[in-house]
VMD Tcl script that draws the C-alpha trace (Angstrom):
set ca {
  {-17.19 20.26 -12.81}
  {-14.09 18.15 -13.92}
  {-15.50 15.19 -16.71}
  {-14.18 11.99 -17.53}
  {-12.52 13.04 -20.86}
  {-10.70 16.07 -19.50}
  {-8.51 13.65 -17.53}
  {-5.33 12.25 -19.08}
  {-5.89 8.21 -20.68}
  {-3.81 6.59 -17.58}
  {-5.82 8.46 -15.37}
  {-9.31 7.52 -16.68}
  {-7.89 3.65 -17.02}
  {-6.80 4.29 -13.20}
  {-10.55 5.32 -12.22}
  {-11.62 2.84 -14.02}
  {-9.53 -0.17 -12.38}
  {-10.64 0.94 -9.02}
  {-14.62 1.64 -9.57}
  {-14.76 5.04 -8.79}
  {-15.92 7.95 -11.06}
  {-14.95 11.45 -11.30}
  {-16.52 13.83 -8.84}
  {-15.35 17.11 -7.55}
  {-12.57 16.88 -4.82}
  {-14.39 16.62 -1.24}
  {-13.48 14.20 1.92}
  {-16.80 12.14 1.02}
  {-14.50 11.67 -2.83}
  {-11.50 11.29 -1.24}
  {-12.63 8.78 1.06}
  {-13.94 6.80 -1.64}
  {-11.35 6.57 -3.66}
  {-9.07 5.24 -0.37}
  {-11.49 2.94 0.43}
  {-11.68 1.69 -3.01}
  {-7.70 1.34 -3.79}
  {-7.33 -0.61 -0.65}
  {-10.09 -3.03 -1.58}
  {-9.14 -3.43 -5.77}
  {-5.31 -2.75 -5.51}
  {-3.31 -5.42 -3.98}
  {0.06 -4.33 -1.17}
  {2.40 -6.99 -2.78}
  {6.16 -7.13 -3.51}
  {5.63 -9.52 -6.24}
  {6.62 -6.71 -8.64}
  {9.35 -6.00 -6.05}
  {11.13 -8.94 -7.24}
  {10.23 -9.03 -10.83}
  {12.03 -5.67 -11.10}
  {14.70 -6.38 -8.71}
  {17.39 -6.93 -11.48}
  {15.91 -3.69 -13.56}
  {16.49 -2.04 -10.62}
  {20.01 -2.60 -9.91}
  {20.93 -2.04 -13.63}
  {19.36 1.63 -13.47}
  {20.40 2.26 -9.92}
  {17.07 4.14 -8.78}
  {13.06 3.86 -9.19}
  {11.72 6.28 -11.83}
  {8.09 7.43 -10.38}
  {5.91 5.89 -12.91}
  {2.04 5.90 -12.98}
  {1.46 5.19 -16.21}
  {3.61 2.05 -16.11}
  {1.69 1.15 -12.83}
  {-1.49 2.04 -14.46}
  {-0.37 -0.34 -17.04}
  {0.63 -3.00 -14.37}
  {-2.73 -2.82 -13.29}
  {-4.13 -4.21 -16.22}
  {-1.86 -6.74 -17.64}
  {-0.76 -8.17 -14.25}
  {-2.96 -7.23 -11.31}
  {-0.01 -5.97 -9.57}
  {0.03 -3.13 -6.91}
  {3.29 -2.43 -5.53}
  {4.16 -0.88 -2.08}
  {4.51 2.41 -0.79}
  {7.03 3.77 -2.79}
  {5.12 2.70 -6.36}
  {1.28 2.95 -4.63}
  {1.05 5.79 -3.02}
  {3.13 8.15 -5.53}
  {1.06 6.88 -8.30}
  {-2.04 7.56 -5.86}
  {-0.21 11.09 -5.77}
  {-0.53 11.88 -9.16}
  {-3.99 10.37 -9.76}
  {-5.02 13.08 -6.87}
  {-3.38 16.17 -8.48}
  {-5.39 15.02 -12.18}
  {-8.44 15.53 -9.84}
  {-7.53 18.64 -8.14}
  {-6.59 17.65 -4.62}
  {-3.89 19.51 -3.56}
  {-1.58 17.00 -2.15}
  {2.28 15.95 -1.10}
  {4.33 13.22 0.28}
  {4.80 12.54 3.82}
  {8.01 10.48 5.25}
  {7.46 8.38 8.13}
  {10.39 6.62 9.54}
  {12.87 7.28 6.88}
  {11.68 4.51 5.51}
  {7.82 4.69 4.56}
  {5.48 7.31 1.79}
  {1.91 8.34 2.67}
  {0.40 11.31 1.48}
  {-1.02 14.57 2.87}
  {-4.15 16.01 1.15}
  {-5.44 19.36 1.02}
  {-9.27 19.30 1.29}
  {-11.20 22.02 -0.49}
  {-12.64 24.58 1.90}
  {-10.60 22.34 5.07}
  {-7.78 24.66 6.97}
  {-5.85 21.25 7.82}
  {-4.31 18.74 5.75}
  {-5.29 15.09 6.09}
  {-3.22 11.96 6.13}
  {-4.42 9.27 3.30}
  {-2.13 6.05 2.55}
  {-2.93 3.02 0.16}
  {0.49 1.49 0.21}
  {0.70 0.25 3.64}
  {-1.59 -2.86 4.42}
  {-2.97 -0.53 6.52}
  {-6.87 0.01 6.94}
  {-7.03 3.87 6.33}
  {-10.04 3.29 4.59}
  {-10.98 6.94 5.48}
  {-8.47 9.97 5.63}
  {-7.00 11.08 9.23}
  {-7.64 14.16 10.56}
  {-4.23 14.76 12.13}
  {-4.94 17.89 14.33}
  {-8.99 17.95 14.74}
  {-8.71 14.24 15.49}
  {-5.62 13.45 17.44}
  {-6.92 10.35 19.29}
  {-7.80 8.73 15.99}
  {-7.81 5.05 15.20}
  {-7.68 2.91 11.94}
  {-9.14 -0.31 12.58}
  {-10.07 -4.06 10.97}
  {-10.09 -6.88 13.11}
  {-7.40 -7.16 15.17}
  {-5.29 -4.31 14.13}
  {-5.19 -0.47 15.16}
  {-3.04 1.93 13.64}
  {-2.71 5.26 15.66}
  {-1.32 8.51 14.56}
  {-0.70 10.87 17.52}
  {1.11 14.56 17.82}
  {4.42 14.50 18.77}
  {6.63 16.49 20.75}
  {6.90 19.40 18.41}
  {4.41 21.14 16.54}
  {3.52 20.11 12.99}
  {5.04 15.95 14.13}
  {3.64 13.15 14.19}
  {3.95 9.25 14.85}
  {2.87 6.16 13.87}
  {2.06 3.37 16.32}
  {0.85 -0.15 14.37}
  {-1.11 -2.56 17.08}
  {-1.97 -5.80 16.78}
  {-4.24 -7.85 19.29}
  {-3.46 -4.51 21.56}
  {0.44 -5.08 21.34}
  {2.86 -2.53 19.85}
  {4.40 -3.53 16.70}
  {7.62 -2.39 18.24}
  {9.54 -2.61 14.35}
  {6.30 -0.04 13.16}
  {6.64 2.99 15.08}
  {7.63 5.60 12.79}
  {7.95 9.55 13.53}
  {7.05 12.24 10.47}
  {6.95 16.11 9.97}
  {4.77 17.28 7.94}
  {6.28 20.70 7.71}
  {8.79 18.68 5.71}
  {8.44 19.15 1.93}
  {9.67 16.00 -0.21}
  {10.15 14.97 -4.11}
  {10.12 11.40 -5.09}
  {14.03 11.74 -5.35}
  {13.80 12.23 -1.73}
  {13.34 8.25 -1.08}
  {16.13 7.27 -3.39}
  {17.96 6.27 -0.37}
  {15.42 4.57 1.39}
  {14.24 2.82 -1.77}
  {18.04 1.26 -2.01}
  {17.69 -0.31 1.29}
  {14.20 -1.34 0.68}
  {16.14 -2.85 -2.77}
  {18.61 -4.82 -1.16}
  {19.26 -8.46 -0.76}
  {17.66 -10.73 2.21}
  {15.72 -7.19 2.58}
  {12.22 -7.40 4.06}
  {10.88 -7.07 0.78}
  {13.67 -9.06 -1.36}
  {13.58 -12.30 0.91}
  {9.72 -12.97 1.08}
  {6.75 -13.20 -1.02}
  {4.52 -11.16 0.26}
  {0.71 -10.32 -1.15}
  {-2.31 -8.83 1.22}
  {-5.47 -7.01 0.30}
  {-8.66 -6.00 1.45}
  {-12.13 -7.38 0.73}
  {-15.10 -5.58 2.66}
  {-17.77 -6.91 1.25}
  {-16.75 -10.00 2.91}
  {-15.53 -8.08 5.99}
  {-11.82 -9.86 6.11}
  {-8.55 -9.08 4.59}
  {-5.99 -11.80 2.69}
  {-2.39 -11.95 3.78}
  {0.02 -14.14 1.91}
  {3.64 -14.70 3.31}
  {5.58 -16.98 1.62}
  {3.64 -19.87 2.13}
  {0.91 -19.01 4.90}
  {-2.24 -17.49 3.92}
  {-3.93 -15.44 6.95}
  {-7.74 -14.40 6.49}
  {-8.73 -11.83 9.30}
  {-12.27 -11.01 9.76}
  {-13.65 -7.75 10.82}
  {-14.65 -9.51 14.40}
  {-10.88 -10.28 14.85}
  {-11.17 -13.93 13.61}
  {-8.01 -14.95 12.21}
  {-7.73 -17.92 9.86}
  {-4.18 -19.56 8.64}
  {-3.64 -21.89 5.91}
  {-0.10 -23.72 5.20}
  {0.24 -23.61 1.28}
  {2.19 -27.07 0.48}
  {3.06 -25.81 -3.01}
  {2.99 -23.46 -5.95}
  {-0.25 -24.74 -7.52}
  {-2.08 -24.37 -4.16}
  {-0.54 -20.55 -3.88}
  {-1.83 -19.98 -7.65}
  {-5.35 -21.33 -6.73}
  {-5.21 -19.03 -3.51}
  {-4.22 -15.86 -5.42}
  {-6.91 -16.76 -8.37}
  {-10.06 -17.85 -6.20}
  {-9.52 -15.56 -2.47}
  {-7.23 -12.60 -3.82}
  {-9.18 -12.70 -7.41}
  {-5.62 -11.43 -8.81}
  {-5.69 -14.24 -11.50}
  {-3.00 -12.25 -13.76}
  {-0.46 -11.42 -10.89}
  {2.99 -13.48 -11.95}
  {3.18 -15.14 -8.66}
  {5.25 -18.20 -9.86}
  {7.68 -15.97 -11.57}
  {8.37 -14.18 -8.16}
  {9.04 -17.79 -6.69}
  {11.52 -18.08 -9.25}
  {13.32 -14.92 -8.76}
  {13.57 -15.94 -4.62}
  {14.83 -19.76 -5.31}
  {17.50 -17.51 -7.66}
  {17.88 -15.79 -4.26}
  {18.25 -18.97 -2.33}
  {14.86 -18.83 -0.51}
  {12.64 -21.70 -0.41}
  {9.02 -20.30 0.35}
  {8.22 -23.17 1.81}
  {10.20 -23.45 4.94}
  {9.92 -20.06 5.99}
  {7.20 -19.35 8.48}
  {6.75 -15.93 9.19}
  {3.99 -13.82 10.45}
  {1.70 -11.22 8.99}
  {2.15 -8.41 7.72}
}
mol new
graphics top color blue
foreach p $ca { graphics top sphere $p radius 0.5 }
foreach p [lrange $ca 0 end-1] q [lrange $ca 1 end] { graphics top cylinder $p $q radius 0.2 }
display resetview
């Protein structure tokens, strides 16, 4: 069996951050490590924006997981997708799970893991502000359902063998801008997103014209959602809770004492949108 000290430093910091020790790979493992990202790592785009002008001096995102790793530490920050889930990549292969990325969309990364002693792949993704607390079991389960409170994410077969899409519901409706296709027969390398991740980059993007900061907290059976200035608690019974934030300080105390991210660089993000010429504070928007 695999011990603590065989792993590379980044790696043991990363097991650390999250709570979760080293075990040998399995589905019970595996789910406890997804269940355990979603609750400690944040789905924010707060370090989005504080490497927004990094970004368009390099041109491209380098896949980095000691630097998010590091980010972990010093700032509280998770990332999305692109950042979360390759960095969840790597940690996975330091642990022996056999595992590659999955496209959905053209626009979004998840992951497909190889389960020891499983025929089929299963579908795990921590960079979504999804609630795949547990892996999907694409072709043994294809009526399965993710589910917290008032949202449902479904992955069903599609029309050809080896696809797949992605239908997001909330309160029973179709989140019409969420319904992504994928093939996992596809293989892909980080590189692969370049593309996407230049869209995903640019100005008054989805990502580039918000602030945007949601995590999970089970013990208390509710997630957060920050946009901009309207905090959303959702309870596991479908309660939903919104607070209007009238300013920075009350967005710092909301990040400190509900997210427990006191280290995230919230007000510097603010910053980098007023540079923008967004003003947090007269944007309503929705959830994530």
């Amino acid at each position: 069996m695999m011990n603590q000290k065989q792993l590379p430093g980044w790696a043991r910091e990363y097991l650390h951050y999250i709570q979760v020790s080293v075990k040998e790979p399995s589905l019970e493992y595996l789910t406890e490590i997804s269940s355990a990202h979603l609750n400690q790592i944040p789905f924010e785009n707060i370090s989005t924006l504080l490497q927004l002008e990094e970004y368009q001096k390099k041109g491209k995102l380098v896949q980095d997981e000691k630097r998010f790793v590091r980010q972990l530490f010093q700032y509280h920050m998770g990332g999305t997708c692109y950042v979360i889930n390759s960095s969840l990549h790597q940690l996975l292969k330091q642990l022996g799970f056999q595992n590659r990325y999955a496209f959905l969309g053209g626009r979004h990364v998840a992951l497909l893991v190889q389960i020891p002693g499983e025929e089929e792949e299963v579908y795990v993704d921590a960079g979504n502000g999804a609630p795949f607390f547990e892996p999907v079991h694409l072709q043994t389960d294809p009526m399965n359902v993710s589910r917290f409170g008032n949202v449902e994410i479904k992955l069903r077969p599609g029309n050809e063998p080896g696809t797949y899409r992605y239908y997001r519901y909330v309160n029973r409706e179709l989140s019409e801008n969420i319904v992504w296709d994928f093939d996992t027969k596809k293989i892909y390398q980080f590189d692969d997103f370049q593309q996407a991740i230049k869209e995903y980059f640019q100005p008054n993007g989805l990502f580039t014209s918000d602030l945007r900061c949601q995590i999970w907290q089970l013990d208390q059976r509710r997630s957060l959602s920050l946009v901009n200035n309207v905090l959303s608690i959702q309870y596991s019974d479908g309660e939903v809770e919104k607070h209007i934030l009238a300013d920075r300080q009350s967005i710092r105390e909301v990040i400190n004492q509900e997210f427990e991210l006191p280290k995230l660089p919230v007000e510097n993000a603010i910053d980098v949108l007023e540079e923008l010429g967004m003003d947090i504070f007269k944007k309503l928007k929705g959830d994530l």
